[in-house]
C-alpha positions, 0 to 999 in steps of 0.5 A: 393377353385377353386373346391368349388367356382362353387358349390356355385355360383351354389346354389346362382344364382338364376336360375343356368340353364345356369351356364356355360354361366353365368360364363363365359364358353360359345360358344356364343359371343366367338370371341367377349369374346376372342378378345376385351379383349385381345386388351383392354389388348395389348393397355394397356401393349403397353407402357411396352412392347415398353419399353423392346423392345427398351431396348433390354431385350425382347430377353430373352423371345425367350430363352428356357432356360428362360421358362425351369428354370420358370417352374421348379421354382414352386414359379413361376408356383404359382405366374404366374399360379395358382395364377391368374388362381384361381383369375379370376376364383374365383373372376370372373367366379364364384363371378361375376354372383352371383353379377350380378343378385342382382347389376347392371353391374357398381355396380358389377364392383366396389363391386367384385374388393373390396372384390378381394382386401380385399382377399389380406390382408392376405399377410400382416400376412406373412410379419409381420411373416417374421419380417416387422414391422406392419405399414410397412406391412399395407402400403404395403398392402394397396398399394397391395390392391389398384392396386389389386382392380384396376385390378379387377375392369379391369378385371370385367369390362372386364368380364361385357362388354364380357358378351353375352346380 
Protein backbone atom coordinates (compact mmCIF):
# COMPACT_ATOMS: atom_id res chain seq x y z
CA UNK A 1 0.00 0.00 0.00
CA UNK A 2 2.63 2.44 1.09
CA UNK A 3 4.00 1.75 -2.86
CA UNK A 4 0.50 2.17 -4.36
CA UNK A 5 -0.61 5.33 -2.31
CA UNK A 6 1.68 7.88 -3.98
CA UNK A 7 0.54 6.46 -7.80
CA UNK A 8 -2.89 7.31 -6.69
CA UNK A 9 -2.69 10.51 -5.08
CA UNK A 10 -0.85 11.22 -8.23
CA UNK A 11 -3.46 10.70 -10.44
CA UNK A 12 -6.20 12.42 -8.46
CA UNK A 13 -4.41 15.74 -7.51
CA UNK A 14 -5.72 17.73 -9.89
CA UNK A 15 -2.25 19.48 -10.83
CA UNK A 16 0.16 16.67 -9.47
CA UNK A 17 3.56 19.18 -10.82
CA UNK A 18 4.60 19.65 -7.27
CA UNK A 19 3.38 16.09 -5.54
CA UNK A 20 6.44 15.83 -3.48
CA UNK A 21 5.61 19.26 -2.17
CA UNK A 22 2.03 18.66 -1.71
CA UNK A 23 2.87 15.52 0.21
CA UNK A 24 4.65 16.58 2.33
CA UNK A 25 8.30 15.89 1.08
CA UNK A 26 9.57 19.76 0.73
CA UNK A 27 12.48 21.67 1.53
CA UNK A 28 10.56 24.96 1.63
CA UNK A 29 9.31 25.67 5.25
CA UNK A 30 11.53 22.65 6.51
CA UNK A 31 12.23 24.05 10.06
CA UNK A 32 8.69 25.46 10.30
CA UNK A 33 7.62 21.62 9.15
CA UNK A 34 9.99 19.84 11.64
CA UNK A 35 9.91 22.08 14.60
CA UNK A 36 6.35 23.21 15.37
CA UNK A 37 5.04 19.85 15.38
CA UNK A 38 7.52 18.26 17.17
CA UNK A 39 6.48 21.06 20.14
CA UNK A 40 2.90 20.71 19.70
CA UNK A 41 3.89 17.06 20.32
CA UNK A 42 6.52 17.34 23.52
CA UNK A 43 3.95 19.81 25.30
CA UNK A 44 1.33 17.10 24.90
CA UNK A 45 3.33 14.12 25.83
CA UNK A 46 4.87 16.26 28.87
CA UNK A 47 2.27 14.99 31.36
CA UNK A 48 3.47 11.30 30.64
CA UNK A 49 6.88 11.82 30.17
CA UNK A 50 7.13 13.92 33.69
CA UNK A 51 5.29 10.98 35.16
CA UNK A 52 7.91 8.17 34.23
CA UNK A 53 10.66 10.53 35.17
CA UNK A 54 9.19 10.93 38.42
CA UNK A 55 8.57 7.24 38.76
CA UNK A 56 11.89 6.32 37.79
CA UNK A 57 10.76 3.85 35.04
CA UNK A 58 12.72 6.30 32.26
CA UNK A 59 16.08 4.70 32.89
CA UNK A 60 14.94 1.74 30.89
CA UNK A 61 15.15 3.77 28.18
CA UNK A 62 19.02 4.42 28.49
CA UNK A 63 19.45 0.47 28.38
CA UNK A 64 20.81 -1.01 25.28
CA UNK A 65 19.51 -4.32 26.07
CA UNK A 66 15.99 -2.71 26.03
CA UNK A 67 16.30 -1.23 22.22
CA UNK A 68 18.21 -4.61 21.51
CA UNK A 69 15.11 -7.14 22.40
CA UNK A 70 12.37 -4.34 20.85
CA UNK A 71 14.15 -4.50 17.52
CA UNK A 72 14.59 -8.35 17.37
CA UNK A 73 10.81 -8.35 18.55
CA UNK A 74 9.28 -8.04 14.81
CA UNK A 75 5.66 -7.59 16.48
CA UNK A 76 7.37 -4.47 17.81
CA UNK A 77 9.13 -3.29 14.91
CA UNK A 78 5.38 -3.50 13.37
CA UNK A 79 3.68 -1.89 16.05
CA UNK A 80 6.13 1.20 16.66
CA UNK A 81 7.53 1.16 13.12
CA UNK A 82 6.01 0.13 10.09
CA UNK A 83 2.67 0.48 11.20
CA UNK A 84 2.78 4.38 12.11
CA UNK A 85 5.20 5.08 9.30
CA UNK A 86 2.50 3.60 6.49
CA UNK A 87 -0.27 5.35 8.49
CA UNK A 88 1.02 9.15 8.23
CA UNK A 89 2.33 8.37 4.91
CA UNK A 90 -0.98 6.73 3.51
CA UNK A 91 -3.30 8.85 5.53
CA UNK A 92 -1.17 11.80 5.51
CA UNK A 93 1.43 12.22 2.87
CA UNK A 94 -0.59 10.85 0.25
CA UNK A 95 -4.80 11.30 1.53
CA UNK A 96 -4.36 14.71 2.81
CA UNK A 97 -3.56 16.76 -0.41
CA UNK A 98 -6.10 14.84 -2.63
CA UNK A 99 -8.61 16.08 -0.01
CA UNK A 100 -7.29 19.57 0.22
CA UNK A 101 -7.80 20.55 -3.25
CA UNK A 102 -11.79 19.74 -3.11
CA UNK A 103 -12.35 20.57 0.89
CA UNK A 104 -11.08 23.39 3.18
CA UNK A 105 -8.22 22.97 5.29
CA UNK A 106 -10.85 22.46 8.51
CA UNK A 107 -13.07 20.03 6.69
CA UNK A 108 -9.97 17.99 5.39
CA UNK A 109 -8.79 17.85 9.30
CA UNK A 110 -12.08 16.18 10.05
CA UNK A 111 -12.79 13.92 7.02
CA UNK A 112 -9.43 12.27 6.50
CA UNK A 113 -9.14 11.11 10.47
CA UNK A 114 -12.88 9.32 10.03
CA UNK A 115 -11.67 7.23 7.32
CA UNK A 116 -8.03 6.67 9.44
CA UNK A 117 -10.38 5.41 11.91
CA UNK A 118 -13.06 3.42 10.06
CA UNK A 119 -9.44 1.65 8.48
CA UNK A 120 -9.23 0.58 12.02
CA UNK A 121 -12.28 -1.59 12.19
CA UNK A 122 -10.78 -4.52 10.60
CA UNK A 123 -9.25 -5.41 14.16
CA UNK A 124 -12.43 -6.08 15.09
CA UNK A 125 -12.64 -9.50 12.92
CA UNK A 126 -9.18 -10.60 14.56
CA UNK A 127 -10.63 -10.46 18.13
CA UNK A 128 -13.93 -11.98 17.18
CA UNK A 129 -11.48 -14.73 15.43
CA UNK A 130 -9.41 -14.74 18.37
CA UNK A 131 -12.60 -15.81 20.66
CA UNK A 132 -13.95 -12.03 21.81
CA UNK A 133 -17.34 -11.91 21.84
CA UNK A 134 -19.05 -9.51 18.88
CA UNK A 135 -20.28 -6.90 21.36
CA UNK A 136 -17.37 -6.77 23.11
CA UNK A 137 -14.87 -6.43 19.82
CA UNK A 138 -17.27 -3.52 18.89
CA UNK A 139 -16.77 -1.66 21.91
CA UNK A 140 -13.23 -2.05 21.81
CA UNK A 141 -13.22 -0.93 18.38
CA UNK A 142 -15.13 1.56 18.59
CA UNK A 143 -13.25 3.09 21.65
CA UNK A 144 -9.83 2.39 19.02
CA UNK A 145 -11.96 4.19 16.48
CA UNK A 146 -12.56 7.25 18.58
CA UNK A 147 -8.86 8.12 19.86
CA UNK A 148 -7.58 6.69 16.32
CA UNK A 149 -9.34 9.61 14.57
CA UNK A 150 -8.69 11.75 17.40
CA UNK A 151 -4.91 11.18 16.50
CA UNK A 152 -5.37 11.82 13.01
CA UNK A 153 -7.36 14.67 13.38
CA UNK A 154 -4.00 15.95 15.43
CA UNK A 155 -1.87 14.80 13.12
CA UNK A 156 -3.74 16.37 10.21
CA UNK A 157 -4.11 19.41 11.77
CA UNK A 158 -0.44 19.10 12.40
CA UNK A 159 0.10 18.41 8.57
CA UNK A 160 -2.52 21.64 7.42
CA UNK A 161 -0.81 24.25 9.62
CA UNK A 162 3.05 22.98 8.48
CA UNK A 163 1.92 23.13 4.96
CA UNK A 164 3.92 26.07 3.05
CA UNK A 165 1.30 28.67 1.95
Amino acid sequence: MMLLAPIFTQYFLSDPSDIYEKMGLRETALFKALLLPLLLTATLFLGPLTMQFFSGGWWIYLEPMFWISCWQDLVWVRNHIMAPLSEEWVFRACMMPILLQCLSPMTAVFVGPILFGIAHFHHMLEQIKGGCEVKTALIISSFQFTYTTIFGAYSSYLFVISSPR
